[in-house]
N, C-alpha and C positions, 0 to 999 in steps of 0.2 A: 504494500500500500504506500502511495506518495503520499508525505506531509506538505506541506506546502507552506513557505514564511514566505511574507511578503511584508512593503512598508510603501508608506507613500512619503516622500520628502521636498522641498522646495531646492531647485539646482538652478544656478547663472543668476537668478539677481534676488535668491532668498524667496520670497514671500510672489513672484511674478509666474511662476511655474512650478510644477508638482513633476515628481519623476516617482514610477512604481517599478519593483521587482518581483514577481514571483520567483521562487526558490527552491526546489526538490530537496529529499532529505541527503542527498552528496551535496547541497551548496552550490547547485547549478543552476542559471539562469534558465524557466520555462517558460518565460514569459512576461512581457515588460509594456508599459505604456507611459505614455505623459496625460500632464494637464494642464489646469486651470492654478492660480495661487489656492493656497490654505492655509493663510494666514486667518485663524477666527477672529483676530481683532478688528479684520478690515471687512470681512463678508458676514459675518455671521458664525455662533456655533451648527445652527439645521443647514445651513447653506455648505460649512466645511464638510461636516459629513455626508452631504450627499453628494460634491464633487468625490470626495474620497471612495465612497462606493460604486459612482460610475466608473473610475480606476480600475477598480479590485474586477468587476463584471467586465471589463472590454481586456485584460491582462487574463481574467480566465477565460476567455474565448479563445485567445491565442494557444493557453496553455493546453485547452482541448478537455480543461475541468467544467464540469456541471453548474449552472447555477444555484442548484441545492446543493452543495457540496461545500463547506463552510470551512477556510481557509484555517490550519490548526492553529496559527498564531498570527496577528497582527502587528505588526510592529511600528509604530510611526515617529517620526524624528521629524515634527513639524516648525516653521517658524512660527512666535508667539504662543507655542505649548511650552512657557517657563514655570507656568505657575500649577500646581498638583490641583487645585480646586477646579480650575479651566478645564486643565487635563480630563479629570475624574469626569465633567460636565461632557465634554465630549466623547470619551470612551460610553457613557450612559446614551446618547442619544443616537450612538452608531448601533448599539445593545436593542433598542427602541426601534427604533425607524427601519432598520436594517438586520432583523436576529439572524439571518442566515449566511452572516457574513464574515465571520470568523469567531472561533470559540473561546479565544486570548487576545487580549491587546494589552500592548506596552506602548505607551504614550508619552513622548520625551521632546525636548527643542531641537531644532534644526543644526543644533551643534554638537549632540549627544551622537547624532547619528553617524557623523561626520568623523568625529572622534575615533569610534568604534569600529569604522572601515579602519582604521591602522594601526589599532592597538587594543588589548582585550584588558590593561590595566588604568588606564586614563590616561591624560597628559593635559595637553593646551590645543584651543582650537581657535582662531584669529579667522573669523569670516569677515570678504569685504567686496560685496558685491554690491547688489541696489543699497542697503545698509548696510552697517559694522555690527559685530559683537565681538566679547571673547569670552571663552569659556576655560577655566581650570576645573578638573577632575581627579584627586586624587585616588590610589588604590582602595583605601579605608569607605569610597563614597562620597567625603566632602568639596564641597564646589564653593567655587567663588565667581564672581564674573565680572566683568567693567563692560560698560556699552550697555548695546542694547534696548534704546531705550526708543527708539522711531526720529522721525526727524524734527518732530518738534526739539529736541531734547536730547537727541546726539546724533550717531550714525557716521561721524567723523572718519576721514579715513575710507569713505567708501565710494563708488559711483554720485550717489544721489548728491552727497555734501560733495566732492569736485566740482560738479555742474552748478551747485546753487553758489557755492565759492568764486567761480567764472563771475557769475550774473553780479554778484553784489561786490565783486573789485570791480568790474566794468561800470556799473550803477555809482560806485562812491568818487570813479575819478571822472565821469562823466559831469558829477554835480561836484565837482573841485572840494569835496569833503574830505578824502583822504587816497592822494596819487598810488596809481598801481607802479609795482617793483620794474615794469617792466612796459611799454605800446600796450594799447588795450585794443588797436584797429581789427585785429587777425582774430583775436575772439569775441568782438563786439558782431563782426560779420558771420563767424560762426553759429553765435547766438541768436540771429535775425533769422540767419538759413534753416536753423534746428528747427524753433517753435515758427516758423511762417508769420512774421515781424517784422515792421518796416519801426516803430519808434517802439522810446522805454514803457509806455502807457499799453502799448499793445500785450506786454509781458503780463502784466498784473492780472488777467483772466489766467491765464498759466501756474501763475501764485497762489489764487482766489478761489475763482469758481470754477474752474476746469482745470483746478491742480489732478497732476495723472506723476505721481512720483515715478513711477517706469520706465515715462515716457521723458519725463525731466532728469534722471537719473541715465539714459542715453545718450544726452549729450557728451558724458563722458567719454565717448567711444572717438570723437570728432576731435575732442580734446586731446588724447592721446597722438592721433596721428598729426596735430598741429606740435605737440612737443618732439615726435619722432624726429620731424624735418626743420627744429631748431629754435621754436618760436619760444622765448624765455618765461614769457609770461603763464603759458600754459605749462614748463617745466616748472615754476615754481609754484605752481598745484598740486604736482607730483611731487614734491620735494614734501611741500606741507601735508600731503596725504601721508609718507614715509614715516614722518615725525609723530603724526597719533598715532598710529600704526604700534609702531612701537614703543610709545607709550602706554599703551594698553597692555602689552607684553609685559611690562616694567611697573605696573600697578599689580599685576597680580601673584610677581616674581615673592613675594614673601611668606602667599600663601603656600608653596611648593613643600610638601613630605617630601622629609628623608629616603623615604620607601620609591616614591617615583621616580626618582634619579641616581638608584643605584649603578649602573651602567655608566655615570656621566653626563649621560644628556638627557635633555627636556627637549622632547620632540611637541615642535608646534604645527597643527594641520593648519595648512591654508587654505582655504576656502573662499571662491567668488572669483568675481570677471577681474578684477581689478587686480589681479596679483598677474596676469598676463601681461601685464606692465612692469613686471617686475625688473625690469632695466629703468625703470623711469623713479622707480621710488629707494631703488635698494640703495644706493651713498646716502642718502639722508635717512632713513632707515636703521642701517648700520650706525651709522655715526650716534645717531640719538641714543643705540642702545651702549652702546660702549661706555655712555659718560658713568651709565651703574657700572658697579663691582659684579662681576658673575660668579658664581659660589658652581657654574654645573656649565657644561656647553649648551646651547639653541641650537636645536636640528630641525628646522625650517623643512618639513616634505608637501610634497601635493598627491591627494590623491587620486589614484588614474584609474579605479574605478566609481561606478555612480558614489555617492554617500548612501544610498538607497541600501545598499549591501550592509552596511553598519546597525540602520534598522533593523536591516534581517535577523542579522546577529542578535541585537538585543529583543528584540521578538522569540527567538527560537531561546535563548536563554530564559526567558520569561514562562516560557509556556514548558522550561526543564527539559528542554531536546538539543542532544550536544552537535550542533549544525558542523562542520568540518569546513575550514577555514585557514589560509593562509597569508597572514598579516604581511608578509617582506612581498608577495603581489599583487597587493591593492595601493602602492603608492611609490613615491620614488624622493630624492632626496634633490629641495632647492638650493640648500645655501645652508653653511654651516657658520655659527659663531662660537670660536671656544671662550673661556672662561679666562683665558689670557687677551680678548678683546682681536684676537685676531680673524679672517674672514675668509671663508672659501666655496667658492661655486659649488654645486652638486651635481649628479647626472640628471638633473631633471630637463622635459622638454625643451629648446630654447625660448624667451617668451616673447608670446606677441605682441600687436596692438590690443589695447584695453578692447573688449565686447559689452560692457559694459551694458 
């Protein structure tokens, strides 16, 4: 008899797209689909679960499972599933709305999942895609986090704060408030091009009433290939993205067990569009993290398969099924810092323009 794990996760900008995997009981993909976001704080809890169940039914078509055939364990590694109440609230209404759709769920943040595709004891997870977060996890279970917070109130460091950073240095030196580091021409035209703008008054629907953070947090991608080919202004976006970046790393450096760094390093998963840039942020990056002392090296990996697998994982563990899994190939190694502040490339892919 096939068991079957599956999760549904947000992959490229968090909260704008959902990725599923089914899982046989070898740990082999039987089936897989995308979606819609499942963020609940932005749709709804009846709306996230019912995108999540369209998932699960059109991933078991493929996999040639029954619709009455109820998946042994769930697993989901959602964004804005930080909070156990939320959690529980929507683990209940998939129970409800949907009983035939798996007999377990394990329900965690979009960084738990992430996590989990490349290590089965914890570590550090630094997303920064549409938003930023970070996540520490130590072995014992305790977590700490910095970010996270949406873009009212941070997201620093990711797609969306690039793009709003662009607008509002071009805005302050536009109104002789306070000069940008660098021409504001090359991204003022940019920013016209993106949201379809001819003055600054046209922006403020974009802010307001037809704010579409996805769609504003794109612009990053534009930004990126304006810094590629030299334009200062748009590198010193990248530079200031590198700098929280890494500060986020270095806010939650204290809370790090002994027990998770026996080996040496504190492996950090990277996560989101924005580390495809990682030619554009890594010198200010680096530099910011060296000014701490490091008590452990930073191993810096990406992982190269979905984050959906780490669900898996924590789903088949939840529901007490030892799923078979190979941590050193689902990821590969970006950029190492030792503890002596020194720096060295990984084998990881080489990186692109931002997709932000």
């Amino acid at each position: 008899m096939i068991k079957n794990f599956t999760r549904a996760a947000p992959v490229v900008c968090g909260a704008t797209h959902s990725r599923l995997v089914i899982c046989d009981e070898s740990g082999q993909s039987v089936g897989s689909t995308s979606g819609l976001g499942t963020n609940h704080w932005g749709i709804g809890i009846p709306e996230c679960a019912r995108r999540i169940a369209d998932m699960v039914e059109r991933a078991k078509e493929e996999a040639n499972i029954s619709r009455e055939t109820p998946l042994t364990s769930l697993g989901l590694s959602l964004s804005g599933c930080e909070q156990e109440a939320t959690n529980r609230e929507l683990e209940q209404e998939l129970r409800n709305t949907f009983p035939n759709l798996a007999d377990s769920y394990a329900v965690s943040s979009d960084t738990m999942g992430s996590m989990y595709t490349a290590s089965s004891i914890g570590g550090m997870v630094l997303i920064s895609g549409t938003g930023s977060n970070c996540l520490l996890r130590n072995p014992d279970g305790s977590t700490a986090n910095c970010g996270g917070w949406g873009n009212f109130l941070g997201d620093e460091g990711s797609a969306w704060y690039i793009s709003y950073r662009a607008v509002k240095v071009v805005f302050d030196d536009l109104d002789n408030f306070e000069k940008a580091v660098a021409p504001v021409d090359k991204t003022w035209a940019l920013i016209k091009e993106h949201f379809s703008i001819e003055t600054r008054y046209d922006m403020l629907s974009h802010c307001y009433a037809k704010f579409d953070k996805p769609f504003f947090a794109n612009l990053c991608k534009k930004l990126a290939q304006n810094a590629e080919n030299g334009d200062e202004l748009a590198l010193s976006l990248f530079r200031e993205a590198g700098v929280h970046l890494a500060r986020m790393i270095m806010a939650l450096l204290p809370n790090v067990h002994e027990e998770l760094v026996q080996s040496g390093d504190l492996s950090v998963v990277c996560v989101g569009s924005v580390w495809s840039s990682w030619n554009l942020i890594k010198e200010a990056f680096t530099k910011e993290l060296v000014k701490q002392s490091l008590k452990f090296n930073l191993k810096l990996v990406r992982i190269t398969k979905s984050s959906a697998y780490g669900a898996c994982y924590l789903g088949a563990d939840n529901a007490g099924f030892d799923l078979p899994r190979n941590y050193s190939d689902n990821f590969t190694v970006l950029h190492t810092i030792s503890k002596s502040g020194k720096a060295t490339t990984g084998n990881g892919v080489a990186p692109e323009s931002c997709k932000c």
